[in-house]
C-alpha positions in Angstrom: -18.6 -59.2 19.3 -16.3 -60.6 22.3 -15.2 -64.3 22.5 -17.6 -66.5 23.7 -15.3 -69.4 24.0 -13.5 -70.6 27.1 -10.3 -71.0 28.1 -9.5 -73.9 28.2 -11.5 -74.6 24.7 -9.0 -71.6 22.9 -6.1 -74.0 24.5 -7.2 -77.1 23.4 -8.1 -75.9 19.2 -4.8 -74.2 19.5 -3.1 -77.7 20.5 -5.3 -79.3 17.5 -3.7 -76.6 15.4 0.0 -77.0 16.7 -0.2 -81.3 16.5 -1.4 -80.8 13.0 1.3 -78.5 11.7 4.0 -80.9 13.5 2.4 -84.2 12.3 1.1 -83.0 9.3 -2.0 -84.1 9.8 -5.2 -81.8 9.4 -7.7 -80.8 12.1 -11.3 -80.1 11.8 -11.8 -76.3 11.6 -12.9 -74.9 14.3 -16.4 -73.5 13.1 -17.3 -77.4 12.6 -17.3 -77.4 16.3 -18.6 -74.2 17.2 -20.3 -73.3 14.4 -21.0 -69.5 16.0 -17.5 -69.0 16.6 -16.5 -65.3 16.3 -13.6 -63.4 14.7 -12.2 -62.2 18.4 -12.5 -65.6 19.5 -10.7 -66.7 16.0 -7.7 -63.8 17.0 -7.6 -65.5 20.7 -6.9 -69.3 19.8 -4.1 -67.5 17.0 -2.8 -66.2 19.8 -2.6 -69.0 22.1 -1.4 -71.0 19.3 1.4 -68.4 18.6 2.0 -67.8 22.3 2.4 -72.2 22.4 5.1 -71.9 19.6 6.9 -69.4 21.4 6.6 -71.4 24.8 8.7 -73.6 22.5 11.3 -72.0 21.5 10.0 -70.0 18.2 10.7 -66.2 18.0 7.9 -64.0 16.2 10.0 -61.8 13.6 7.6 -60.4 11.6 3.8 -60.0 10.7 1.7 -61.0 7.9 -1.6 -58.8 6.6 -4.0 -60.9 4.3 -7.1 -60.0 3.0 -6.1 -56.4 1.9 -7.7 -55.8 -1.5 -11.9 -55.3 -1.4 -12.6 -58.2 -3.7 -10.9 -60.8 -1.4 -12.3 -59.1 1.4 -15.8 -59.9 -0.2 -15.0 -63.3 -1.5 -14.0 -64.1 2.3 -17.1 -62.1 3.8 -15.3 -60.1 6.1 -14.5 -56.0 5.5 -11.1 -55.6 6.7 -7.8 -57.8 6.7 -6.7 -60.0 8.8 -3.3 -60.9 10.5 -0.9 -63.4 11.9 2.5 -63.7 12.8 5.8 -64.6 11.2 7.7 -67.0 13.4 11.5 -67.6 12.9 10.7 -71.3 11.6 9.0 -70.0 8.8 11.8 -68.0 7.5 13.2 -70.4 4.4 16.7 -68.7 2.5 16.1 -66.8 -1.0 16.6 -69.9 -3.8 15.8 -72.1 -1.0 14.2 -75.6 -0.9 11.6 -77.1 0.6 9.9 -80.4 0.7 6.1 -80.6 0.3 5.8 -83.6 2.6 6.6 -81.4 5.2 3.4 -79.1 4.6 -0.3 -80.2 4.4 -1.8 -78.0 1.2 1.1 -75.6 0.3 0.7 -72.6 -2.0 2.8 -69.8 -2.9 1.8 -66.1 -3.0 3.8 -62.8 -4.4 3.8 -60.1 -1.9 5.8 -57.2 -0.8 7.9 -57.1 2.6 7.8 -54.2 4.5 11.5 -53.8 6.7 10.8 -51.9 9.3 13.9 -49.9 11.2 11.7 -48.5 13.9 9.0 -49.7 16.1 5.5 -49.1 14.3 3.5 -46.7 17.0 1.8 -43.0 16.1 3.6 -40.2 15.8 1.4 -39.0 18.9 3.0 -41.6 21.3 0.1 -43.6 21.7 -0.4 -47.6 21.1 0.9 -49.3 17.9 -3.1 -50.9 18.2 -5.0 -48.2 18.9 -7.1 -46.2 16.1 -5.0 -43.1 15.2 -1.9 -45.0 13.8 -1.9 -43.5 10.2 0.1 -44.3 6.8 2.2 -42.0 7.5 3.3 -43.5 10.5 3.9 -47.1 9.2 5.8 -45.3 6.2 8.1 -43.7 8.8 9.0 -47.2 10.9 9.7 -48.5 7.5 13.5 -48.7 6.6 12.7 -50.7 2.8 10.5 -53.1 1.0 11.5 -56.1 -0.9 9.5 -58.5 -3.1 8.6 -61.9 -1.2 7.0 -65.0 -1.2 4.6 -66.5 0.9 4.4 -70.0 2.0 0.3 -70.3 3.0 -0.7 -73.5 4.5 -4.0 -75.1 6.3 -3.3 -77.0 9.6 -7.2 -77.1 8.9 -9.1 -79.0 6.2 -10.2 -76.5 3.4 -12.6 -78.5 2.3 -13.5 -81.5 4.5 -13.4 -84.8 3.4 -16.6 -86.1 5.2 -19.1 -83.5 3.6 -17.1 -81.0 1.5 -17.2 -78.0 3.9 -14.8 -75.6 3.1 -13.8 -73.5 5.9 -14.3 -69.6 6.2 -12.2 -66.7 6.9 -12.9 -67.5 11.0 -11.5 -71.1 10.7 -8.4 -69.1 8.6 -7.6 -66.2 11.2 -7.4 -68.9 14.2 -4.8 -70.7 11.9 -2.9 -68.0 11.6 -3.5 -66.0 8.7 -2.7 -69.7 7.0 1.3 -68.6 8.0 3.8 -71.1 6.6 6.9 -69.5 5.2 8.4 -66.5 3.9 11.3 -66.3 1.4 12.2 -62.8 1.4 14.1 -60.9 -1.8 17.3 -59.5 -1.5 16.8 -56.2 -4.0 15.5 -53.8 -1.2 13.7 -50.7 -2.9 14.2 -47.2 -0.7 11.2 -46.0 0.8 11.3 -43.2 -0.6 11.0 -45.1 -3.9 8.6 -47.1 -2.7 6.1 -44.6 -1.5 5.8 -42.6 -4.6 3.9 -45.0 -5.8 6.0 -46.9 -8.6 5.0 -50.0 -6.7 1.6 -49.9 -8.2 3.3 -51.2 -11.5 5.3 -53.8 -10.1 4.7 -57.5 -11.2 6.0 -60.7 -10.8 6.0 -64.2 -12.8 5.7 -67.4 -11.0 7.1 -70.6 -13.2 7.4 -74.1 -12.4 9.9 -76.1 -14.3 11.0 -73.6 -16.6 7.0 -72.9 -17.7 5.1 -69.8 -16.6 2.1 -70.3 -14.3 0.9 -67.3 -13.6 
């Protein structure tokens, strides 16, 4: 696949996604258009919308990786994850607030954050986004991880109002990864720790109000 749309199309749908996170007003998602859309083409209006924000003012600080487990991956139909970028706005303080006004379908998500002390590239020297960077490798550029939440939000409509549409993983990529917030947690566990794979047994309770929701 390569992107099929133009230029000046990627620059308009990310404009449509930037006035809806600032107004808080959805936009249509982009396969309603251009129903053929494809994921490349999905990546390039994230980046023009990201590149936009920056143009701004924001400061990209961090990454996000969705999609990562096989049964999400399926549910989306796609076979790998996808990405997006963490922008300095989204950053929101551990025991924070935020208003919901300011956010068009907030939800919160459990994750781990990996710190990272050195810049993520192979040990061979080669690009961080080429094919040969290993486990090993992102293991080494990590300094800690730390439990965190994610903010997600849709700038698109998940379902549309006018025929009930929900959007798919293309319309989700181009809004970047659905990116919102991040709170991150201030117990950092060594990497070493983390890698020996106690992680596997960590969990996490989310309440509201004092009553446990999941």
């Amino acid at each position: 696949m390569a992107v099929t749309l133009s230029a000046d199309v990627i620059a308009e749908l990310a404009a449509d996604h930037e006035r809806a996170r600032v107004e808080v007003v959805p936009c249509d998602p982009v396969t309603r258009r251009f129903p053929d859309v494809t994921l490349e083409d999905a990546y390039a209006i994230q980046a023009a919308w990201i590149d936009l924000q920056v143009a701004n003012g924001a400061v990209i600080r961090g990454h996000k990786i969705g999609l990562t487990s096989r049964a999400m991956q399926q549910a989306m139909n796609i076979d790998e994850p996808d990405f997006g970028a963490l922008l300095d706005h989204m950053w929101i303080p551990n025991g924070g607030s935020i208003a919901a006004a300011d956010y068009l379908d907030p939800k919160i998500e459990v994750e781990f954050a990996f710190v990272l002390s050195d810049d993520l590239v192979p040990a061979d020297g080669s690009r961080a986004d080429g094919p040969d960077l290993t486990t090993d490798d992102v293991w080494a550029a990590t300094d800690h991880v730390v439990g965190a939440l994610e903010l997600i939000d849709a700038r698109s409509h998940r379902v549309h109002p006018a025929d009930g549409r929900t959007r798919t993983v293309r319309d989700t990529i181009s809004d970047n990864a659905a990116d919102a917030g991040i709170v991150v947690g201030d117990v950092p566990v060594p990497t070493a720790d983390a890698r020996d794979g106690r992680l596997r047994w960590a969990g996490a309770i989310c309440a509201r109000n004092g009553i446990v929701e999941e």
